[in-house]
BATORMI-5030 format. One record per residue (C-alpha): residue in three letters; x, y, z. Coordinates in steps of 0.25 Angstrom, whole numbers, plus 5000, padded with zeros to 4 digits. Example, Ala and Ser with C-alpha at 12.3 -4.5 7.8 and 13.67 -1.06 7.14 Angstrom:
<rovos>
<rovo rest="Ala" px="5049" py="4982" pz="5031"/>
<rovo rest="Ser" px="5055" py="4996" pz="5029"/>
</rovos>
This chain:
<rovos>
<rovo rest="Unk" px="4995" py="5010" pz="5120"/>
<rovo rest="Unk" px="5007" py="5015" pz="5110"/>
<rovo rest="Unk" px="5007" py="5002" pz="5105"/>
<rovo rest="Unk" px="4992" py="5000" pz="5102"/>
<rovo rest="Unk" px="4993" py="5014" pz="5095"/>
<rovo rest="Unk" px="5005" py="5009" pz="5086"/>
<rovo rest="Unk" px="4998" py="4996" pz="5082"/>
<rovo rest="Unk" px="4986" py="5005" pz="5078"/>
<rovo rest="Unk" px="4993" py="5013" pz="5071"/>
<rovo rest="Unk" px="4999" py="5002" pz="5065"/>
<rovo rest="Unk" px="4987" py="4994" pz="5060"/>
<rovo rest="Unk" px="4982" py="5008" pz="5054"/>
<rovo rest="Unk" px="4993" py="5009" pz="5045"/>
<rovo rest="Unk" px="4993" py="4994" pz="5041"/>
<rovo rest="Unk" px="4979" py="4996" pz="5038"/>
<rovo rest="Unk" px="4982" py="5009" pz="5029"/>
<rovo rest="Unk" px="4992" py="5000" pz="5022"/>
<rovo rest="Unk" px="4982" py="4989" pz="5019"/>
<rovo rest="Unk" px="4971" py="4997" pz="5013"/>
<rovo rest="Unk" px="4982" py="5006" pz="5005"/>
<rovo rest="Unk" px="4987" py="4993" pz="4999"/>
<rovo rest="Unk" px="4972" py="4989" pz="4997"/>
<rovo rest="Unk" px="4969" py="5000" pz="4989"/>
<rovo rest="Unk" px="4983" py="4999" pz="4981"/>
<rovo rest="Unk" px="4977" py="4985" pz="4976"/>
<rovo rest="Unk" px="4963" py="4987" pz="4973"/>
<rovo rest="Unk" px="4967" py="5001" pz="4967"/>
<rovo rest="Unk" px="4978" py="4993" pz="4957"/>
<rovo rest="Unk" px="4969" py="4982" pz="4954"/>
<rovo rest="Unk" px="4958" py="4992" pz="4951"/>
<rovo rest="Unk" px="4967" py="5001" pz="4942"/>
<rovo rest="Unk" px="4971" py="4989" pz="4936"/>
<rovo rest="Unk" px="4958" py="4984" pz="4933"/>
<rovo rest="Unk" px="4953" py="4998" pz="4927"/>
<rovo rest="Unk" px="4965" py="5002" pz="4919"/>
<rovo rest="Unk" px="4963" py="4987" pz="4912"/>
<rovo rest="Unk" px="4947" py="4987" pz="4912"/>
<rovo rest="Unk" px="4947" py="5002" pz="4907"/>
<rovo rest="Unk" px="4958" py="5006" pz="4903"/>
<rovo rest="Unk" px="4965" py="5020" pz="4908"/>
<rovo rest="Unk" px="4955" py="5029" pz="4912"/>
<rovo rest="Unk" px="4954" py="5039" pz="4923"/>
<rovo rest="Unk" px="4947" py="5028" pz="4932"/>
<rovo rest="Unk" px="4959" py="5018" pz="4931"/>
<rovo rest="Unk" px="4969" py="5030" pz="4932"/>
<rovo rest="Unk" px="4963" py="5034" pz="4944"/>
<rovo rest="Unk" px="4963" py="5020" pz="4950"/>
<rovo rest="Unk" px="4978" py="5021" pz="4946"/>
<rovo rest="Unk" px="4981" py="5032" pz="4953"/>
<rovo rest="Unk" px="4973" py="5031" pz="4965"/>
<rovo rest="Unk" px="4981" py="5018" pz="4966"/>
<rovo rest="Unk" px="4993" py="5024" pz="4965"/>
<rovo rest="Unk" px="4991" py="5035" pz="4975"/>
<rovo rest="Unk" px="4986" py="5024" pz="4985"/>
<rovo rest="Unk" px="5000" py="5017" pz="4982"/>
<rovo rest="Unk" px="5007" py="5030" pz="4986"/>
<rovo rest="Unk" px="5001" py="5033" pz="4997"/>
<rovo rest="Unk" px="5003" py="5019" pz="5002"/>
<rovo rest="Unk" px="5018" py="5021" pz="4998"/>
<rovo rest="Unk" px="5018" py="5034" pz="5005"/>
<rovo rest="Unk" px="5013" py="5029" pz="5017"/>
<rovo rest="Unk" px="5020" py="5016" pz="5017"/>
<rovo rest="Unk" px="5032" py="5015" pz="5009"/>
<rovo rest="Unk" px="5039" py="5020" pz="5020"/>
<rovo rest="Unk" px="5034" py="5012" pz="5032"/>
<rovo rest="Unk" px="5041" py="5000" pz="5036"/>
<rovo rest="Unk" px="5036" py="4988" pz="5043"/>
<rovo rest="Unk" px="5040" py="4985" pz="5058"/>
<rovo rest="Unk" px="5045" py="4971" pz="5053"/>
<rovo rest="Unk" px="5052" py="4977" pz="5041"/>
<rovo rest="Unk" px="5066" py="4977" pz="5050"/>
<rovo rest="Unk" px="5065" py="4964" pz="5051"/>
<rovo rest="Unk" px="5063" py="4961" pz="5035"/>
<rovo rest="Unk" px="5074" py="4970" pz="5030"/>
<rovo rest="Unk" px="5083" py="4960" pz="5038"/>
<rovo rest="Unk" px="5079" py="4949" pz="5031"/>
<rovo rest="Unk" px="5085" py="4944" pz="5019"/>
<rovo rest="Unk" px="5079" py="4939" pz="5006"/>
<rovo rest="Unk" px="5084" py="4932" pz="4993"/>
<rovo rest="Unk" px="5089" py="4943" pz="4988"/>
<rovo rest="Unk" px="5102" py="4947" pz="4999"/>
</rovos>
């Protein structure tokens, strides 16, 4: 049951993340649209900056996770050493 519980838990946060990353796309192609279409304005500043708050709090909540397979990757050696 504790395992079923951590997968849930698991797949709640995955889905957070997906949706916050949603909405950091559509919110910077919609700013960008804006602030080109009509120029800087309070609507395209508010686009801005509710895009900007939603990248923070993405950070905030995320920035510091790392991923269960992430052990595995630092050991890994690319191109550059």
């Amino acid at each position: 049951m504790h395992i079923q519980v951590d997968k849930r838990q698991e797949l709640t946060w995955a889905l957070i993340r997906l949706i916050l990353g949603f909405l950091q796309i559509m919110g910077a192609v919609a700013s960008l649209l804006l602030l080109v279409e009509t120029g800087v304005n309070t609507v395209s500043l508010a686009s801005v900056v509710v895009t900007g708050l939603l990248t923070t709090l993405s950070v905030l909540l995320f920035g510091s996770r790392t991923p269960r397979w992430s052990h595995t990757q630092s050991q890994r050696k690319g191109w550059y050493g």
